[in-house]
N, C-alpha and C positions, 0 to 999 in steps of 0.2 A: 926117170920118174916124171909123172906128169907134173905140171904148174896147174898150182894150185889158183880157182879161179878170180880175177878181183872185185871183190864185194865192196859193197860201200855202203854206210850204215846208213840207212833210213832215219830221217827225222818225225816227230807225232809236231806236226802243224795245228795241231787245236793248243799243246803244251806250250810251242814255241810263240804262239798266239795271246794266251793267257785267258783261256776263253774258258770261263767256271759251269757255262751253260751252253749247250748246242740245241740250237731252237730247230724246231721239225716244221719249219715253216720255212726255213733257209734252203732252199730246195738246192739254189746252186752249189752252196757249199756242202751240202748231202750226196752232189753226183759225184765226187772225186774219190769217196769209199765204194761206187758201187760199180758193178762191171758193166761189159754191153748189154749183158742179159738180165739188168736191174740187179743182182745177186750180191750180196754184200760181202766184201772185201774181203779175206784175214788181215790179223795182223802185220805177220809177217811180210805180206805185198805191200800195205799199206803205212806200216812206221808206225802208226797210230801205240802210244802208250796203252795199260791196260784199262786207267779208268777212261780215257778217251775213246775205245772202245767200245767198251760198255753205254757211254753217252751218244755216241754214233748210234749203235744199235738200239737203244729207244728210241732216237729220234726218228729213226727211219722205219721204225715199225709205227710212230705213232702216222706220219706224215702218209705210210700206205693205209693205216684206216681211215685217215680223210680223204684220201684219192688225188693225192698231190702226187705222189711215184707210183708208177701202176707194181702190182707184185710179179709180174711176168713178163719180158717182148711176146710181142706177134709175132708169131713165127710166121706169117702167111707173110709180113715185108720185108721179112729178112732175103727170100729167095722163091 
């Protein structure tokens, strides 16, 4: 039988933080939910709790309509 693989549980860093508000102006702590491809995290990659989540993901949507994160890489400097 195979072994089973070892997991280790993810923590939500805004919970562990105590952070009642994630500001869309905080760009660097915005990049840590989001992939190379600017693409926002799940959960499950990220640990993020459900309402931390959800406050990630306004912020980052609000922080792309002011043009602080762009919504997409350039794929032209990628390769």
């Amino acid at each position: 039988m195979a072994e089973k693989g070892k997991f280790f549980k993810r923590h939500c860093k805004y919970s562990e933080a105590k952070l009642e508000y994630v500001d869309y102006k905080d760009v660097h702590l915005l990049k840590h939910t989001l992939s190379e491809r600017f693409k926002i995290m799940p959960r499950r990659l990220t640990g993020n709790s459900k309402v931390a989540q959800d406050l990630v993901k306004a912020a980052i949507k609000r922080a792309r309509h002011m043009a602080l994160i762009p919504y997409t890489a350039d794929r032209s400097a990628i390769g």
